[in-house]
N, C-alpha and C positions, 0 to 999 in steps of 0.2 A: 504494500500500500504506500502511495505517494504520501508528504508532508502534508498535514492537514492544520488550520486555521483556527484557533479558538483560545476567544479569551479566560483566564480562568475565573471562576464566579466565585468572589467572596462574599456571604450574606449574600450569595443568590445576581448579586448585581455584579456587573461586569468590570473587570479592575484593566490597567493600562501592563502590558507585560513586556520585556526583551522577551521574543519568543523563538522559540527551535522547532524541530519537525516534533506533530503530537498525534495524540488519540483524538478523544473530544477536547476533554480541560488537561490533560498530564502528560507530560515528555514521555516519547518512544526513545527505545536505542537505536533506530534506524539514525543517518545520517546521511544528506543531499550528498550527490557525487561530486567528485571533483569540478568546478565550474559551474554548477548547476545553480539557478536563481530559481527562488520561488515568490512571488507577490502573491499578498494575499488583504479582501478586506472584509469586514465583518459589524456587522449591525444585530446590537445586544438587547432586547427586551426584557421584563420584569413581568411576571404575569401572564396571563394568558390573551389578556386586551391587546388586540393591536391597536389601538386608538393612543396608549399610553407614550409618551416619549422613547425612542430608543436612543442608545449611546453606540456611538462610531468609532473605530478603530482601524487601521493598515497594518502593514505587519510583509518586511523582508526576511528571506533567511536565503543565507549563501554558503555554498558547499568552495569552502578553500582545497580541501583534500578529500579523500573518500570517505576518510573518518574523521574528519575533522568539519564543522559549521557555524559559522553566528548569524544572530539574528538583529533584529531592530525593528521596536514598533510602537506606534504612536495612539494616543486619544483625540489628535487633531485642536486637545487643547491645554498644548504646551508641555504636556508630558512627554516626551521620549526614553526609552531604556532598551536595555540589547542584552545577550545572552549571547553562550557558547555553549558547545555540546562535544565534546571528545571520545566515539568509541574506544575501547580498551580493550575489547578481545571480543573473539568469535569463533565458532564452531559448529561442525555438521559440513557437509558437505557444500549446501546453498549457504553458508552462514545462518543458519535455522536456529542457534544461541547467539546473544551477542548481549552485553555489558557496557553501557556509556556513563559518564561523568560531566558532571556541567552543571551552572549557574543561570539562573530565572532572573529576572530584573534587575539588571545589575543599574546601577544608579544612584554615582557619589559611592557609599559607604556602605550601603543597602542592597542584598545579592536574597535567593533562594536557591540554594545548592541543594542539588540534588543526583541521586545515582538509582539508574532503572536498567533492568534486565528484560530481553526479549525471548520464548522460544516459540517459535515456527512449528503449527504438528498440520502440514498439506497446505489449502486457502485460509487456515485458519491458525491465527497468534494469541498468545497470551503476553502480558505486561504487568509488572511488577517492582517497585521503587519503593523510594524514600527522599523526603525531601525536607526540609528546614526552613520554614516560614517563620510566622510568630511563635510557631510552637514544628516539635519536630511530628510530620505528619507520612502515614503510609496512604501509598495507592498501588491498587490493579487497573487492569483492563482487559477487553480482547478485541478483537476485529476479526471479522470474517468475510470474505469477498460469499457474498450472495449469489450475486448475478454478473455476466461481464461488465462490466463499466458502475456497477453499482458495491460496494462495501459500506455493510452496517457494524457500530461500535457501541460500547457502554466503557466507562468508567467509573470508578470508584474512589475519591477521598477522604482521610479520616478526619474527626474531630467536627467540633461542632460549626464551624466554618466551612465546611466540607460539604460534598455533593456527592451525588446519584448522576450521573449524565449518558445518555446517550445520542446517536445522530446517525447520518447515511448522508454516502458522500457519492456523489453521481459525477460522473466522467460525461464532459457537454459532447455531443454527438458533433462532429466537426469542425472540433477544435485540438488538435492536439494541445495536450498541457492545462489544459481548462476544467477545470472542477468546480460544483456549487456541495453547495452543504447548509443543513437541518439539522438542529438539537433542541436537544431540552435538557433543563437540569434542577433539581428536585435536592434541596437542603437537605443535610441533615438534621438543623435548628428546625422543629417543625412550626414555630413560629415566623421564620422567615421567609418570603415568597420565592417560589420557581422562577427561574427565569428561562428563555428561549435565544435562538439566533438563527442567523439567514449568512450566509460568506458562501466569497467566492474565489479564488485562487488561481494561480496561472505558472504554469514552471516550463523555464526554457534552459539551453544550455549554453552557454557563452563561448 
């Protein structure tokens, strides 16, 4: 599965992030290839109202080596922050394990380091990390290619800040490199509201 687009939801609303290739809301170990550009933008709701205001977001990530990527991404109001992501090992034949290291928002003094492992069992992956926010928080996930051009995901993060997300990410019919994507994401706090998103992304290779 290509690098996918998404803000991570803290209390449900959508925060501003340095981002790298993910699931829904959490870093994969996958890494863009050498050269490779991915643009991506994304429109965050709260609720199930589409009436309600949404918050806007873009978001680059550039593959310097095969295992090597950073990112950069913006709220359009005045935030910017970037990220890196370092694979460290890999195994199976396809690279069907792999192990990455890397930082979330990096900005000033302010980082979310995190380390997540992938394994490959056919169309279908599992993901599994840890990360260091406010607090130190674990996450899963998996992804599954469904249908050609179609891959549906769920994630999982802990704590009460944390989310339930899922989405499906549809490959646009004559476009090579063009991808839209659908989520939702369901708090943990059950006080705090769901939130949803609409992105769309585009990767070429330089």
């Amino acid at each position: 599965m290509r690098g996918v687009f998404a803000s991570v939801f803290v209390l449900a609303t959508a925060a501003a992030w340095g981002q790298v290739t993910s699931l829904v809301t959490v870093p994969v170990a996958d890494t863009l290839g050498e050269g490779e550009l991915e643009i991506g933008y994304q429109a965050d709701g709260v609720g199930l109202d589409p009436d309600r205001p949404y918050s806007h977001s873009a978001t680059l990530v550039y593959g310097v080596t095969d295992r090597l990527e950073i990112g950069f991404d913006t709220d359009f109001l005045g935030t910017v922050r970037w990220a890196a992501k370092a694979q460290v090992w890999t195994a199976g034949g396809d690279g069907d394990f792999a192990l990455s290291l890397g930082a979330l928002g990096v900005q000033g003094q302010q980082s979310t380091p995190f380390v997540v492992g992938r394994a490959g069992f056919g169309r279908a992956r599992v993901h599994v990390g840890w990360m260091r926010e406010d607090i130190s928080r674990g996450f899963f996930g998996f992804d599954a290619e469904a249908l050609p051009g179609l891959t549906l995901a769920m994630d999982y993060t802990s704590g009460g800040s944390g989310a339930v997300s899922a989405g499906a990410f549809v490959a646009i019919p004559g476009v090579d490199g063009l991808t839209g994507s659908v989520g939702y994401s369901a708090p943990n706090d059950r006080s705090a509201e769901a939130g949803h998103f609409i992105g769309l992304s585009f990767a070429v290779r330089l």
